[in-house]
C-alpha positions in Angstrom: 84.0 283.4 -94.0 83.6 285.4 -91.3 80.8 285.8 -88.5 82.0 288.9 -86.9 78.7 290.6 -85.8 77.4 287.2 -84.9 77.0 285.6 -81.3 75.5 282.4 -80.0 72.0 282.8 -78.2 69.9 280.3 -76.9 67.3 279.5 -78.7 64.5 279.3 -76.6 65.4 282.8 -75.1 65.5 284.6 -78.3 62.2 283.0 -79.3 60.3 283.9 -76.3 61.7 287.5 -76.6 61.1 287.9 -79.6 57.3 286.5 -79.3 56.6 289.2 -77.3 56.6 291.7 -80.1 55.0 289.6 -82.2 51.0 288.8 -82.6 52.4 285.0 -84.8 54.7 282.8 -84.3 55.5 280.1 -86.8 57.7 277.2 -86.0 59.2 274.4 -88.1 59.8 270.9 -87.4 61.3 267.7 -89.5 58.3 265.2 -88.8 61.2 262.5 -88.1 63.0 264.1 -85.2 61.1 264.1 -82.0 63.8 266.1 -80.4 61.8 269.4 -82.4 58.7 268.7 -80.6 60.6 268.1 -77.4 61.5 271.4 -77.5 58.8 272.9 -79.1 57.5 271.9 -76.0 59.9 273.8 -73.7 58.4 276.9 -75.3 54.5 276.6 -74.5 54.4 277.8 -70.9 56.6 280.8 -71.8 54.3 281.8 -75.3 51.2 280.9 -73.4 52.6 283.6 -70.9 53.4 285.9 -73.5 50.2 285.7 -74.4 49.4 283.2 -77.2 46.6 281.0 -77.1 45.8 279.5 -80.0 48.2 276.8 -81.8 47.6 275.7 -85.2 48.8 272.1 -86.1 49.3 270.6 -89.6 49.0 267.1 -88.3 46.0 267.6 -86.4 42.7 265.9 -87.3 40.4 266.0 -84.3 37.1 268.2 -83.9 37.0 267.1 -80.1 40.2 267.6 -78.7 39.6 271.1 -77.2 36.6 269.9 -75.7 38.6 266.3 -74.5 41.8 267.9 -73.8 43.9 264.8 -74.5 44.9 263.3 -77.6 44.3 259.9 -79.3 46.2 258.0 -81.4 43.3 258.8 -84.3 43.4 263.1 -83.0 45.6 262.9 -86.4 48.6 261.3 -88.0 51.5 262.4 -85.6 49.7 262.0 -82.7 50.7 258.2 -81.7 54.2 259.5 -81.5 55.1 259.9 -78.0 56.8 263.7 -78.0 53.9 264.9 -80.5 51.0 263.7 -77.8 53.0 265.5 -74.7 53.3 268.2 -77.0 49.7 268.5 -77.4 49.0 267.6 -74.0 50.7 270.4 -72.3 49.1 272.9 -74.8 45.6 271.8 -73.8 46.7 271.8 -70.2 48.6 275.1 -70.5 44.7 276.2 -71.6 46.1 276.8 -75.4 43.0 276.4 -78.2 44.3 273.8 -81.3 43.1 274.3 -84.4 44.0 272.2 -87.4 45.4 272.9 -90.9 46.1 270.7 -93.9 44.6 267.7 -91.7 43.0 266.5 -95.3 44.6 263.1 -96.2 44.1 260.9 -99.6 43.8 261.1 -102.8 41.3 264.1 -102.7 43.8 266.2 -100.9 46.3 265.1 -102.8 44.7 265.9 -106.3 43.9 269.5 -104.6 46.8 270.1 -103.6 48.7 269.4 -106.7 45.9 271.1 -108.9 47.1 274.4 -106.6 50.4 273.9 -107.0 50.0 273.5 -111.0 48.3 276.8 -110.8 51.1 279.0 -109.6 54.1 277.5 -111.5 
């Protein structure tokens, strides 16, 4: 196979390029590599120029931590990790508004959230 129209970019360039002609910008992260929120992280003070202020978190649980502007290891279930706190630190810092999505947890959410999923297989 060959990847003849292809070249290498850096990442972090073509993503804060391409942020600026977009209104969202959706990221991805495996939950057990701290090197995604590390550079995650790289890319706040260039989106937060761009323009964004608001960042929604899944892992987010905390009401208070726009008004706190630090995390806790109870602002959700991520949040004790080291590179998932600085990551939230430097948004709040940077002036960025968190908001939190899917923060439900136990057996409610659970049942919800398989009850959903039942209804659009």
């Amino acid at each position: 196979m060959k990847f003849v129209k292809h070249k290498v970019e850096n990442a972090k360039d073509y993503i804060l390029n391409k942020s600026k002609k977009e209104e969202i910008l959706i990221l991805n992260e495996a939950h057990h590599y701290a090197s995604h929120r590390t550079f995650a992280t790289s890319l706040l003070k260039g989106l937060y120029e761009n323009g964004y202020r608001y960042l929604g978190l899944e892992a987010l649980g905390d009401d208070s931590i726009n008004i706190r502007k630090f995390p806790t290891i109870h602002s959700g279930f991520y949040t004790s990790e080291p590179q998932f706190g600085n990551f939230i630190k430097t948004a709040l810092d940077l002036g960025f508004i968190l908001f939190k999505y899917e923060a439900e947890s136990g057996k409610k959410w659970k049942r919800k959230r398989d009850r959903t999923s039942r209804e659009y297989l």
